[in-house]
Every structure is written in C-alpha cells, then in structure tokens.
VEXLOKOL-377244 format. One line per 5 residues: for each residue x, y, z negated of C-alpha. Coordinates in steps of 0.02 Angstrom, whole numbers. Layout:
BEGIN
X,Y,Z  ...
This chain:
BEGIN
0,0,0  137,109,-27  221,93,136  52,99,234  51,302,146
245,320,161  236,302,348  161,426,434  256,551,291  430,469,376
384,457,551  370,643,556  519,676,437  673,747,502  830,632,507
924,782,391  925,937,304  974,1052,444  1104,1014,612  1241,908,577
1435,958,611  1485,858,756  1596,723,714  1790,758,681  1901,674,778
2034,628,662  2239,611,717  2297,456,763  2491,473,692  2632,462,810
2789,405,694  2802,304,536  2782,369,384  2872,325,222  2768,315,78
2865,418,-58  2754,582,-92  2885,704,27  2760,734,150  2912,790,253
2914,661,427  2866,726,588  2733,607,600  2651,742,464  2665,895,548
2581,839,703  2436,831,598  2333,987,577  2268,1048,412  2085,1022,349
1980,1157,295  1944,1190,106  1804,1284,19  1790,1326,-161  1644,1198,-233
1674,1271,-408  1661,1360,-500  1614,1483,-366  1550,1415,-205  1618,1480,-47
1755,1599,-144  1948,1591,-47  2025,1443,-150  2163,1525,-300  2272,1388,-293
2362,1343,-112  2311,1187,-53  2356,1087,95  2278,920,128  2263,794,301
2216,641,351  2258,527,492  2274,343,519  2347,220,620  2323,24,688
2305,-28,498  2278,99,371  2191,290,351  2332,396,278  2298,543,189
2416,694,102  2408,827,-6  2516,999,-58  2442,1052,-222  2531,1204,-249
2523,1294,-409  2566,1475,-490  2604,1390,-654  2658,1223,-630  2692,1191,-818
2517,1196,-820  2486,1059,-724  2373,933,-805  2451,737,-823  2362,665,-959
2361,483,-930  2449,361,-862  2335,216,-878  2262,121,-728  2082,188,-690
2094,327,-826  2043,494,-766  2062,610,-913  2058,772,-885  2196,762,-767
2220,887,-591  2181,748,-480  2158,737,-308  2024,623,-216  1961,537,-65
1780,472,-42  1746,355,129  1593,318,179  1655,174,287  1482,130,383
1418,292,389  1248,240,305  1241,417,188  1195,312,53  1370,217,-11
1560,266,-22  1726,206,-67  1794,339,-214  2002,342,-217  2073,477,-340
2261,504,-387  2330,620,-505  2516,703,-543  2557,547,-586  2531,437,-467
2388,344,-570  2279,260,-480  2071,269,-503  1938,191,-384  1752,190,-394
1618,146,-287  1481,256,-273  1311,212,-236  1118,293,-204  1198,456,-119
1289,482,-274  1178,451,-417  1277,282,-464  1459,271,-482  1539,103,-529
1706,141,-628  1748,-84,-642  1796,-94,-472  1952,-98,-410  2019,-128,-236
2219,-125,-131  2282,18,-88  2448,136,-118  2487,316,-188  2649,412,-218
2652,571,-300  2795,688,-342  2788,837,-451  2935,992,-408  2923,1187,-463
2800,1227,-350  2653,1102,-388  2624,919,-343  2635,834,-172  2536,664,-135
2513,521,-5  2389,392,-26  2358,246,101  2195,127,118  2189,-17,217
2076,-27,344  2034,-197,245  2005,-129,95  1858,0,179  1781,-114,283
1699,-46,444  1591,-50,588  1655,-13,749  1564,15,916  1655,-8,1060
1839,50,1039  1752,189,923  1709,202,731  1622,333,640  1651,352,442
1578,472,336  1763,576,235  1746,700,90  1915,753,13  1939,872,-157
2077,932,-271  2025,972,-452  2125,1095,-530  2092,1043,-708  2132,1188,-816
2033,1322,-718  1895,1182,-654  1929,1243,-476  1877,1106,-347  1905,1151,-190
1824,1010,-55  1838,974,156  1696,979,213  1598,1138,109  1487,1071,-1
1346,1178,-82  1331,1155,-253  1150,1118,-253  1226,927,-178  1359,840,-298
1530,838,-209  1523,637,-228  1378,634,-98  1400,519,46  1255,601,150
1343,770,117  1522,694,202  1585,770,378  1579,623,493  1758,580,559
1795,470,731  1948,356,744  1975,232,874  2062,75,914  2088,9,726
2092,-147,669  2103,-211,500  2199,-371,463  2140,-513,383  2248,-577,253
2188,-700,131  2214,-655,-41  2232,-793,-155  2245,-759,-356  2290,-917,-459
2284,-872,-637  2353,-972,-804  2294,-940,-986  2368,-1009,-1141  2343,-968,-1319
2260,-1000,-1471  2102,-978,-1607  2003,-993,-1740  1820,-960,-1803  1753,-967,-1994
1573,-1061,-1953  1452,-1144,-2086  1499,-1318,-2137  1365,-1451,-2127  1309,-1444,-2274
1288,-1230,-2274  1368,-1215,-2422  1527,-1157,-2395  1631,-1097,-2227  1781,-1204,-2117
1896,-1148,-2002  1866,-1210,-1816  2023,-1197,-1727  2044,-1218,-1526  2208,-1196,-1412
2126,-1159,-1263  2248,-1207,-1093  2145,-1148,-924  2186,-1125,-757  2094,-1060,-588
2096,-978,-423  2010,-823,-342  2000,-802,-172  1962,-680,-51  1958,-660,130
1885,-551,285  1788,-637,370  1793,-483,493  1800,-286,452  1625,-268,409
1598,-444,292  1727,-484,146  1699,-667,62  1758,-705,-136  1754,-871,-199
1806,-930,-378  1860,-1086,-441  1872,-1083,-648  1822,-901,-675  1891,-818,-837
1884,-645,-899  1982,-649,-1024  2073,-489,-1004  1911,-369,-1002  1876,-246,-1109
1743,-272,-1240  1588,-187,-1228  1563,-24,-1343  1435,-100,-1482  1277,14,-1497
1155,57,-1631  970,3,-1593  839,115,-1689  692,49,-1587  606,-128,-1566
662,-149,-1383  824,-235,-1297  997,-124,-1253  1076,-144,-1093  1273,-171,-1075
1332,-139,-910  1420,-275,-806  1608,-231,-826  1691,-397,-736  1789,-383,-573
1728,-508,-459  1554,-440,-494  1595,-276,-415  1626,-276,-248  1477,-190,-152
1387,-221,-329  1277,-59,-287  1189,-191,-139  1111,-277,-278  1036,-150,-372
860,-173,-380  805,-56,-525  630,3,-577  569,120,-701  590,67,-886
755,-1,-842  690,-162,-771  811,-246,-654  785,-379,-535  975,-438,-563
1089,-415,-696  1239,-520,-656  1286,-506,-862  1148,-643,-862  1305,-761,-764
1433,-824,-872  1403,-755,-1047  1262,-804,-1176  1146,-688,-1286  1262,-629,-1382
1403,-611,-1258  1490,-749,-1299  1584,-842,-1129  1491,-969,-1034  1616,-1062,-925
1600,-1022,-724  1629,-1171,-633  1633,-1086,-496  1556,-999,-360  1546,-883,-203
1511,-708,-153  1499,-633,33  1447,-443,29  1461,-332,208  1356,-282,345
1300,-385,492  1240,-294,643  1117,-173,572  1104,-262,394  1185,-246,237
1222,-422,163  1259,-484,-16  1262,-671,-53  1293,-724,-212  1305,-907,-280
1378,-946,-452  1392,-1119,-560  1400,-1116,-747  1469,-1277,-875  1372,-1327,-1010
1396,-1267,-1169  1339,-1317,-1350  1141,-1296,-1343  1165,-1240,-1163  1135,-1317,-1001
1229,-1294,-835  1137,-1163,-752  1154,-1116,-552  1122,-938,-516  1094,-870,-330
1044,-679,-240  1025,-666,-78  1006,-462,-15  977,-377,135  963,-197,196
946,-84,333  931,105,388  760,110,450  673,289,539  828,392,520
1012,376,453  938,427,256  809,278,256  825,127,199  732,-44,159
758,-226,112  748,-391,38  801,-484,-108  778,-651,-172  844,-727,-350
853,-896,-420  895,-966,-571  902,-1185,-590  944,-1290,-716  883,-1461,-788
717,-1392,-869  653,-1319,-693  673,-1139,-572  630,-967,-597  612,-859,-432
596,-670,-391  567,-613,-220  572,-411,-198  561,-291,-74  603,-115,-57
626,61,49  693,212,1  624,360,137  682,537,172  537,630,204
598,789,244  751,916,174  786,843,2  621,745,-22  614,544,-56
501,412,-82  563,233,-140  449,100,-158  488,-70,-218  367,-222,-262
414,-384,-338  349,-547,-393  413,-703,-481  382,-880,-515  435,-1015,-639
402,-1193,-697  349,-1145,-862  194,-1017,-798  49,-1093,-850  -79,-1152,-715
-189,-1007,-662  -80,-866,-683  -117,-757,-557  -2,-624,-423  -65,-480,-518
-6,-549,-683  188,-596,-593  214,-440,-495  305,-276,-522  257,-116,-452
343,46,-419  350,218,-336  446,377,-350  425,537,-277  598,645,-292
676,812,-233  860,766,-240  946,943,-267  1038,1038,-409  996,1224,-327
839,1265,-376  684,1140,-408  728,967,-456  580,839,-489  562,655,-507
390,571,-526  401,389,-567  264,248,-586  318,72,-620  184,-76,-671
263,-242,-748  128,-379,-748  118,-481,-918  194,-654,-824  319,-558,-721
496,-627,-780  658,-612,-660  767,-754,-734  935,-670,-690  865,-496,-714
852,-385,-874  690,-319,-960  679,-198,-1121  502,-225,-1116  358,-317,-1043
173,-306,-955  178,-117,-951  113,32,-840  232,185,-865  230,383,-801
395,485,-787  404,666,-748  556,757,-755  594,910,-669  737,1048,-706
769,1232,-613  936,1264,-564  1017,1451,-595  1202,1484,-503  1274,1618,-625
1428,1655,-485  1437,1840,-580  1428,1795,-745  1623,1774,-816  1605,1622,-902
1445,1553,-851  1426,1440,-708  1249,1370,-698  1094,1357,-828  947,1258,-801
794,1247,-914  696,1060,-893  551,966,-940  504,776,-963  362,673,-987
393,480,-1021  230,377,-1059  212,208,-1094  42,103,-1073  -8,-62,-1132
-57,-155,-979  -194,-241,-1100  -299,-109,-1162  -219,62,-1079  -162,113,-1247
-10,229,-1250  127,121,-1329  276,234,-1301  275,430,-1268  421,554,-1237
402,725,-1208  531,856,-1189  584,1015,-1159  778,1095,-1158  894,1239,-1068
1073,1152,-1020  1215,1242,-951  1384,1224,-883  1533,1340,-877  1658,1398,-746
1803,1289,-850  1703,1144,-840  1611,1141,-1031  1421,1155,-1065  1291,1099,-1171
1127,1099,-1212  960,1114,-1351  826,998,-1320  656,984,-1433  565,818,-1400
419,753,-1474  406,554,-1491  249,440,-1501  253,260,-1549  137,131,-1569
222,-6,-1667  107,-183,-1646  239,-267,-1745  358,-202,-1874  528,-209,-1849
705,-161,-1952  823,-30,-1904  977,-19,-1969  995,-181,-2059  909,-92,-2213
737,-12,-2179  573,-80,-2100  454,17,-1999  297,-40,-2013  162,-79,-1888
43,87,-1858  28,240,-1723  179,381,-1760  213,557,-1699  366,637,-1721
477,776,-1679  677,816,-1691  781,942,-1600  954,902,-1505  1105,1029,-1485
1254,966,-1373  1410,1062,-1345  1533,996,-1241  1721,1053,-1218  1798,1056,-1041
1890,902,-994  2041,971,-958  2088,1047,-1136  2237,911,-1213  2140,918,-1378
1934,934,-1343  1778,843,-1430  1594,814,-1379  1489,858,-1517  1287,793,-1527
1194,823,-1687  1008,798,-1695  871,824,-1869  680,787,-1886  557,664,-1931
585,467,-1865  422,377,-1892  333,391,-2058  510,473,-2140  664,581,-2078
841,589,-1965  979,665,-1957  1104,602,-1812  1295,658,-1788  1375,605,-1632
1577,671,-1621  1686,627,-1487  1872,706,-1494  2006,664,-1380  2185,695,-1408
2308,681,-1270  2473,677,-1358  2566,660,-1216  2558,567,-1024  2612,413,-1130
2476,412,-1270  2290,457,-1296  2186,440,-1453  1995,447,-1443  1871,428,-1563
1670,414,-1578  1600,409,-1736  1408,406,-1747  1328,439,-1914  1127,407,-1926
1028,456,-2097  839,395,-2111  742,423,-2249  562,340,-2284  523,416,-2459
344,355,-2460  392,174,-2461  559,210,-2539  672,154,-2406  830,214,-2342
964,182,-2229  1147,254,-2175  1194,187,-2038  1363,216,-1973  1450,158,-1784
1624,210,-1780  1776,185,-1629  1954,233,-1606  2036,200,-1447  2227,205,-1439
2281,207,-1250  2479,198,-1202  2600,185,-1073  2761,175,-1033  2736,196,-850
2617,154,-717  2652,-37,-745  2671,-63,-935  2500,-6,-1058  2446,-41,-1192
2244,-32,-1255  2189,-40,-1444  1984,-35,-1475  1953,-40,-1633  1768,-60,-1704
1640,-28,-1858  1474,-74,-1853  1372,-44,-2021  1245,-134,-1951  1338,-278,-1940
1449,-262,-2074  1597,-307,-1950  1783,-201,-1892  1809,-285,-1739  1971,-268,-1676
2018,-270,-1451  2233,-265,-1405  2263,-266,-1226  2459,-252,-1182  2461,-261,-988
2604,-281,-869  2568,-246,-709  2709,-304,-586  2611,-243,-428  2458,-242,-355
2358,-376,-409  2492,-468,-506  2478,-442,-704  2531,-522,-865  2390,-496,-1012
2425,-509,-1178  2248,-508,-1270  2216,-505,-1460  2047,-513,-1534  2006,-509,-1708
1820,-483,-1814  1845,-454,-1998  1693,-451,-2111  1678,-290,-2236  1546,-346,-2314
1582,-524,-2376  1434,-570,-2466  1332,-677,-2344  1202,-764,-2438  1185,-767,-2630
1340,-882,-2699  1407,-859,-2543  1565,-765,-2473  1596,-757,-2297  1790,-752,-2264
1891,-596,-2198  1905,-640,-2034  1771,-699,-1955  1855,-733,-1791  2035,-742,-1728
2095,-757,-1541  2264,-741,-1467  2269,-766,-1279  2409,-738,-1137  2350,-744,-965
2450,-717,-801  2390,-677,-627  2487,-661,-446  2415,-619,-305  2474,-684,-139
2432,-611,39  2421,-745,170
C-alpha cells in the first residue's frame, strides 16, 4: 500500500536537487611514484590541483590555511596527495597514534563512492602521523561504521612549513563497476584543521549537507583500470590459558574451572571480480576485540550493543534493515556469541557482498558448535538492492534464516527508499516471519512488520522526520534484534537550522522538537511517550551543546528493578527532567563532555551526571574517562538507589606498529571491575601479534547469605598471532 502512494510522488520527482557538475576526468599518472610523503616526482606535478572551499566554520570563505591536494590513479591503485601548509606548525594537532583513533587530530580524508549509487562510500582519513582510520559510510551519510578496516597505504611527513601526505587505495580494496573502458566514482576530499575547526572540502559542500555525503560527491571518470585479484589468506594461532570461579554441585561453595585453550583457523578472502569480494572462515575467533562499553538500563526494555567484529563488516551497511523502535531484521551479534556475550564457536562460514549488474548483493552463511545448553545453530541472509526511478532511489529484498535441531525461523522483507523531490524521502519497508513454534492459526497480520517515513534530509533550515512502524504480536526475526514487541509507534522530530557566519564564536543554533509515542497493539493504549523540546548549538572551533526539557509517560504492565536496588511498580507515570550538554571542541589536548540531567523518574526523583574528559598527554599516550553517576529516589515506598557506571581507557604507542589498550570497568549494578589489556604488534598490514588479558573481579563479595563469591570472578590470558598472505 505504501508503494502503490509512493509512486506517482517518484515518477514525477526529479533525479536531484538542482544540475549536476559534469563528471571530472581525473589524471591518469605518467611516472612512478614512491610512496614516502615528498610529494616531489614529476609524475606529481603533471597533476593539476583540486579546488577547495571553506565547509566550516564559514562556508564559501577563501580557506586561511594553504592547502594543496590531487588525485590521480593508475592500472592498480587511485593515488591521492596533500600539502597542508600551516602558519604555526607547532600547532599542528598529532594526538594519537593508535590504529583507527581519530582524536582530535588535523587529519586529512578521502571518501569514494566506488559505484556511484549516492547512497554508500569508502571513508580513508590520515593524520600528521601517518595513522591510519577507515570507515564505511552508509544511508547518504547518516551511518558510519568505525569496525571496518580494509588494505591500503599512507605516508606522512611533518617539516616547518606544515604536513605533506600520500595515501594509495587499491583498486581492490574500492571495488567498482566499470562500463566499457570507463568508470564513474563518486570523490569527496577534506583537510580538518583541528585547532581552528577549519575544513576546507573538493567539491563545495553547503553546510546544510554533511561533508560525509556520498550524493553530495563530484563524480570523477577514470579509465582503463583494473584491480587485481589476489587471494588473501589469514591463518591465525591462539594459545593461552584460564580460569572461572562457578558454583559447585552442590551450590554451596565456589571451584575454580580452569581451561588452556589451543585454536587455530583460516580467513579467506578473494575477488571474485571488481565489483563482488567473497570471505570465507574456517574456525572463526575474535579474540582480540575490544569489549563492549557496559551500559546502565533504567527501563524494562532490551539495550543494543553494536556488532564490533571484522569479518562482519565488509559492506555491513547492505544488511541494514532497521525500523522504528530499533527493530532490526539482522543483527549479526545474534552469530557467534550467547545472551550474555559470551563466545559461541563459528565453525565456519561464508560471506559474498558486491554488486551484480544493477544489484547490490550480500550473502551471508555462518555455522556455529554446540555449546553447553546450546545447540549448533546455522544462520543465513541473503540481500539484494537496486537504484530504482533515479540515481537517489533505492529498493530490495532480504531473506533470513535461522536452523537448528528444534526447527526454522524465517523473515522475508522488502524495502525502498524514494527521493521525491530536493531533499524529500520516503522509505517504506514491510516484513513478515515464520517459525516452527507459531501456533496453528496465527495469522499475516499478527507476523508482519510495518513501516514508513517521511523525511527532509537537510541541516539548513527545516529538518523533519515522521516515522510509523507496526510490529505484529507473532512477528519474531530469529537473527534480528527487538527492544520490544506487538507495538504501533509515532515519531516526529523536526529541528530549524540558523548559520550564525557573523557571529564570532557562534557557528549554527537550532531549536527542535520531538514526539515519540508508543501504542499497545492490544488495546491502543499509550505504553511509552516522549516529548521534547531543546535549542542546540555548535561553535566555529568545533564545541556546542545543548538544554533539552522532556516530558516522559510510561505505562508499566509489569514491574521491573532498576539499578539492582529499587522496583518500579506496575501503574501509568508522567514525568519531567531537564538536560544541559556542553561539549568542548575536539581538538583541545585536555577537553571533557559534560551531561547532567534532574527531575522526577516515575513515582520518585533523578539526578544524572554524565563526564567525559580526555587527556592527550602526548602522540604516545591518551587517558579517557566516563563516569556516569545516577541518583533515584522513591520516598513514598522508601526506596533508593545510587547507581554508578564508571571507565578509564589508557591508550599507548610506541609507533604506528606497537600499542597498547587498557579498558578498565565498574558497574554498580553488577557489582563487577572488569578489567580489558590489549598489547598489539602490528608487523604490517594484516599481520599482528595480540597479547589479550581479561580479568572480572567481584567488589561486592557477598553472593548469597553464607556465601562469598571469590575476587576474581574470571581470569583469561590469551596470545593470538595472525599473517596475512597475498596470493
């Protein structure tokens, strides 16, 4: 029903916002060049200079720091270099030098939008020092995945008059679609000047699109490529040892379980051709990932951790399938670890993402071992998507399964998202599953998910996003992820956008609204409300902030505990708190977020504190902090509770290949410090030795009446190598 409305909306919507810039031919290079940050070969001054335009904090004002940047290719690889000048080069910002830690640093960046589909890009920054970041970006900018990673090389040097770089992408690594002896890309370049938050960007970008945009890129030409096709193949080999305090049979007093785990395996990964990339894993093991940042739940309903595993990464964005409420079709957390995190073994499994033809493709096909009270499970997605009306449209397919030995569940969804005209959308999506366990009768209505959203993408002016999703009480995706179930829900939320370009400090304000309401499918009662209103700002040195009142109704059909201490019972509530957010520009060495919220929670009181400092000692060490302090008060039932999540992050390096990584957690909640060491050695591209030490200490020993939990709870020392070979 949506689409029937949609179409005759689309068929009369333009393809774009306005005429395009005709493609840019870029320059093919004639002469090698050495990769070494010089910038000095003759092969480089053949190449002409691109065009820059202040993005910020004044659009369209002459850039204040000289910058020089090109791009070219040749059979193999896009090449791009910059000339960063600067009047005060002590000023120059090198905060980090950890792999995939932007912090504040200058950096410089190139986004490729290697199929030209305005909707996806390939995001690959630098900084002084030569440290490597990559994201992918996804939904025209509106999703940006920091857990991938991909091949490619950068050298930087940094003299008396600024920093030079030269950075160099495989063809392989992009991927692409070429037609004839021709391929069009979408390329947006920037350098961030991070003391002054001056961006300057090729092509000119106005403000009211983010810079990260792929619809916003200038479309480039270059002809005759071709990317190789090497076969990489990653054995890997773990070793260590550890131990766990569990119950003994008889629950009356703890053991230690000890295990010296000895593992091997194998990742592969090959082009099948420049637009279709296959990964297959034999033995998967993720040992060497970060843990996830624990979180403090103060309502009755699930909290999301996002996927943070490499081989789930790659073109991840394809299988997004997201609806309102935070409902997902697939999760791929759901693959390989159990409810509470804990690893599931892989077995194995496969993973082709690319285009073919017209159609985006992602295949996915994983195996996992049995485990104690666990079954061997075999999870599958199959996705496809293409650019329908004009080159900002799209719609697909998706399918999920999930098997074991107690029978299937299936989802099958579709979904568009539609341009209608200028910065106007409309996505749609509809979805239904099945399982063995439904009982007989159930019908589509009561397995199906609904939704619909009407935005105006833009951050100049009027922004507005109306959202309707409806979850049917039976609908269940077995590899997706659900906070709640057999809903209808409403969202508005619009904001106004004011440039400031006079004001001396002030870069943008924009007052907003929101309206979030819940309904019982059941009986249409409201279950859930959120209403807002707040003025947020920015500044031209890259702070902001912002104070938000909101006003909260809940319905609570079953009572629930927050914070480990208090119980809110079942009943109707309306309440009201007020937010203030400051936040310090990211390129001050020493800066902190600061979020502090007071009002009523409930049928009692809270106070929140939210403080986030950052210290960069030095390019060789960082110390960061949250600390989260939550007071409730129910004095008409004389319960209380202080709830307290606190983490310190020490990162260090010696250079780009040796770091270090200490994560250290407290969880009131829990009563548990849990403590994450990562010492990494990275001996080049996709070849690293991993030294990992985990460790959960109890602070709170009593467990049960007569009963003391040990110390540690949990102790793991593991050492895990990984080469990767190009065949």
């Amino acid at each position: 029903m949506h689409f029937e409305l949609a179409v005759p909306l689309i068929l009369a919507a333009s393809a774009g916002p306005g005429p395009a810039a005709p493609p840019l031919e870029l320059h093919r290079l004639a002469g090698p060049i050495v990769l070494d940050g010089r910038l000095d070969e003759a092969a480089w001054a053949a190449v002409p200079l691109l065009p820059l335009t202040q993005y910020a904090p004044v659009f369209g004002a002459a850039p204040v720091q000289r910058t020089e940047i090109r791009v070219a290719y040749d059979d193999e690889y896009l090449y791009a270099a910059g000339a960063f000048y600067d009047e005060d080069p002590g000023g120059i910002r090198i905060n980090s030098l950890y792999r995939d830690r932007w912090n504040g640093d200058d950096a410089f960046a190139i986004y490729v939008d290697p199929f030209n589909d305005n909707r996806n890009a390939k995001w690959f920054g630098t900084t002084p020092a030569g440290i490597r970041f990559d994201l992918l970006v996804s939904d025209d900018g509106a999703t940006l995945n920091g857990s991938w990673d991909a091949f490619w090389d950068v050298r930087t040097r940094v003299t008396e008059s600024g920093w030079f770089a030269e950075v160099r992408i495989p063809f392989s690594t992009l991927g692409f679609q070429a037609r004839g002896d021709e391929t069009v890309m979408g390329l947006t370049v920037t350098r961030l000047v991070s003391r002054t938050g001056e961006r300057v960007t090729f092509p000119a970008i106005d403000p009211k699109f983010e810079f990260r945009q792929p619809s916003v890129a200038q479309d480039v030409i270059v002809r005759t490529v071709g990317a190789r096709k090497p076969l990489y193949a990653s054995p890997w080999l773990l070793a260590g040892a550890g131990r766990t305090s569990v119950l003994a049979g008889t629950g009356d007093r703890f053991r230690t379980a000890r295990e010296s785990p000895k593992d091997a395996g194998l990742d592969l990964r090959y082009g099948l051709s420049s637009e279709l990339t296959l990964d297959v894993t034999i033995n998967t093991d993720f040992a060497q990932v970060e843990a996830d940042d624990q979180q403090i739940n103060l309502d009755r309903f699930s909290l999301f951790f996002p996927e943070k595993r490499r081989f789930f990464q790659e073109r991840s964005e394809l299988f997004d399938f997201v609806m309102g409420g935070g409902a997902r079709l697939f999760h791929s957390r759901r693959i390989g670890l159990d409810a509470d995190a804990a690893q599931v073994g892989i077995l194995g499994g496969a993973r082709l993402v690319g285009r073919a033809g017209a159609w985006d493709v992602g295949l996915l096909d994983m195996q996992t071992d049995r485990k104690a009270g666990l079954r061997g499970e075999n999870f599958a997605v199959a996705r496809l998507r293409r650019s329908v009306f004009n080159s900002y449209s799209n719609a697909g397919l998706m399918v999920t399964s999930r098997r074991n030995a107690d029978g299937a569940n299936m989802v099958l969804g579709a979904d568009g998202v539609f341009r209608l005209t200028g910065d106007t959308y409309l996505t749609t999506k509809i979805a239904g599953s099945v399982d063995d366990t439904d009982p007989g009768g159930t019908g589509l209505a009561d397995r199906s998910a609904l939704n619909a959203r009407l935005q105006r993408r833009t951050n100049r002016g009027l922004f507005y996003s109306l959202d309707v999703t409806r979850l049917g009480p039976a609908f269940d995706p077995g590899i997706g992820f659900l906070q709640r179930r057999d809903y209808t829900r409403a969202d508005l939320l619009a904001d106004w956008f004011f440039f400031r370009d006079e004001h001396p400090w002030l870069r943008r304000i924009w007052p907003g609204m929101l309206a979030f309401s819940t309904f019982r499918n059941g009986d249409g009662s409201l279950e859930s409300g959120q209403y807002a209103v707040w003025v947020q700002w920015d500044t031209k040195a890259g702070g902001g902030g912002w104070i938000e009142p909101k006003l909260f109704v809940e319905d609570v059909a079953q009572p629930f505990r927050v914070g480990g201490e208090a119980e809110i019972p079942a009943g109707r509530y309306t309440y009201a708190d007020l937010q203030v957010a400051l936040q310090m520009s990211d390129g001050a060495r020493l800066r902190t977020d600061i979020d502090a919220r007071a009002g009523t929670f409930f049928d009692g009181t809270r106070v929140q504190l939210i403080a986030g400092p950052t210290w960069n000692a030095s390019p060789h060490l960082e110390l960061g902090a949250d600390y989260q302090y939550t007071r409730l008060r129910f004095p008409d039932r004389d319960q209380k509770a202080d709830i307290h999540l606190a983490r310190l992050r020490v990162r260090s390096a010696l250079d780009a290949r040796l770091s270090g990584n200490a994560f250290v957690q407290y969880n009131s909640t829990t009563d548990r410090l849990d403590l994450n060491l990562r010492l990494r050695y990275n001996f080049a591209e996709g070849t690293d030795l991993w030294l990992v030490y985990d460790e959960g200490l109890a602070t709170d020993r009593a467990f049960e009446p007569g009963l003391l939990r040990p110390r540690s709870l949990n102790r793991t020392l593991l050492l895990k190598y990984s080469r990767t070979l190009v065949l």
